[in-house]
C-alpha positions in Angstrom: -8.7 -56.0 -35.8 -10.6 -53.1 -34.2 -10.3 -49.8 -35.1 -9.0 -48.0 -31.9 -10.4 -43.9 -32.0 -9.2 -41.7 -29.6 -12.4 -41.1 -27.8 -11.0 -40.5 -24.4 -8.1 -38.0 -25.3 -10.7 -36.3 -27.7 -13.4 -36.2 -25.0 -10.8 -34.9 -22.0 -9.7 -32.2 -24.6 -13.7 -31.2 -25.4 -14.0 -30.8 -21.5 -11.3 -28.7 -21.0 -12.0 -26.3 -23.6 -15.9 -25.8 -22.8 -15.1 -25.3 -19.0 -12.9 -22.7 -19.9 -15.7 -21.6 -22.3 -17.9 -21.0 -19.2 -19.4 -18.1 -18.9 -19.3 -17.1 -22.2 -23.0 -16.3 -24.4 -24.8 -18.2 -26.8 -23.4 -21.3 -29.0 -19.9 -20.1 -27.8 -20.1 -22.3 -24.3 -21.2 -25.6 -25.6 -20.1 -25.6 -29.1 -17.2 -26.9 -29.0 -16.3 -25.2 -32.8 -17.2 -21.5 -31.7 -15.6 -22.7 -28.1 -12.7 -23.5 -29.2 -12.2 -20.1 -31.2 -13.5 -18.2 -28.6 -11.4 -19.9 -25.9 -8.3 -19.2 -28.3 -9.2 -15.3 -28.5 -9.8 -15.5 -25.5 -6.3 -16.3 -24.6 -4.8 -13.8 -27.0 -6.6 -11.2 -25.3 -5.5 -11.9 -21.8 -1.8 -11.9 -22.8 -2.1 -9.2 -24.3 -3.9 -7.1 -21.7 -1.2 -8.3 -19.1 0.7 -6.4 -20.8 -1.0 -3.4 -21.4 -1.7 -3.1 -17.4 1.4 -2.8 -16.5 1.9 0.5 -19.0 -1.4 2.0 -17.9 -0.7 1.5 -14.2 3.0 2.9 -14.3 1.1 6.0 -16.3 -1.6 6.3 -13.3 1.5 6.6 -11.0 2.9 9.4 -12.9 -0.1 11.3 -13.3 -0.3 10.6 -9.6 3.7 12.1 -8.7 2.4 15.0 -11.0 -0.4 16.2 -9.3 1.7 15.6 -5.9 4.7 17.5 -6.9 2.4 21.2 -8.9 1.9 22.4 -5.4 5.6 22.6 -4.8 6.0 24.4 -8.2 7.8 21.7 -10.0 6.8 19.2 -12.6 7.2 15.3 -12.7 10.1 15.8 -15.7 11.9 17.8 -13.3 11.4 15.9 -10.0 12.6 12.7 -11.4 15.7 14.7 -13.2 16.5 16.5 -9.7 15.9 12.9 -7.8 18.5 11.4 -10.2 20.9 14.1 -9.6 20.1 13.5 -5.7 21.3 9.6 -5.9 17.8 8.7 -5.0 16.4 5.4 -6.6 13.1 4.8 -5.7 10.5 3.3 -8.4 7.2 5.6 -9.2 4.8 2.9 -7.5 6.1 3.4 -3.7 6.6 7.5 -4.5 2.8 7.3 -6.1 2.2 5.6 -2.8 4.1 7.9 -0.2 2.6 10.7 -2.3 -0.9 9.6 -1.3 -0.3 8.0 2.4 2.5 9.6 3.6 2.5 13.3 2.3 5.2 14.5 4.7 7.5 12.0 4.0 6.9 12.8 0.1 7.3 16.0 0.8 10.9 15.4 2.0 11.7 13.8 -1.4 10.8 16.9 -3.0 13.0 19.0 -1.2 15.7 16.5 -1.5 14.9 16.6 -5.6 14.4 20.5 -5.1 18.0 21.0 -3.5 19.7 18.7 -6.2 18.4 20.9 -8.7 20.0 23.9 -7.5 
């Protein structure tokens, strides 16, 4: 009897690793050794960097409530503590955006956080 290899299966999988190898330089695209290692870092560094977006976006937002809140002499620590104190839940990425689009309407949260502080 016949030796049966898995030559379809093996193939399909060769496939799907060098298309997602496309793009990449050199051996790395159609190699399917150095693919298959690169593909595989690849992948580590995208999970990884999912994560590390949503830290350095929620820190652009704060820089971002920072600089809006200096001109009414306060600082972000004490915006958010006089906000708590207010009741007022809002999360930093709609005040970063108020902040820039809406400055009167921001500008009414800091007196709100202002008059909770008192």
């Amino acid at each position: 009897m016949a030796r049966i290899k898995a030559g379809k299966e093996t193939r399909a999988k060769h496939k799907k690793i060098l298309a997602a190898a496309k793009g990449f330089r050199g051996r790395r695209k159609n190699t399917i050794r150095t693919a298959t290692a690169a593909v595989w870092r690849a992948g580590q560094y995208a999970y990884r960097d999912r994560k590390a977006k949503k830290r350095s976006f929620r820190s652009l937002w704060i820089q971002r409530i920072n600089a809006a809140v200096r001109p009414y002499e306060l600082t972000y620590s004490r915006f958010i503590d006089g906000l708590a104190k207010a009741g007022v839940e809002m999360d930093r990425k709609v005040m970063s955006d108020l902040a820039i689009t809406q400055p009167d309407a921001f500008g009414a949260l800091v007196e709100k956080a202002k008059a909770a502080l008192v």
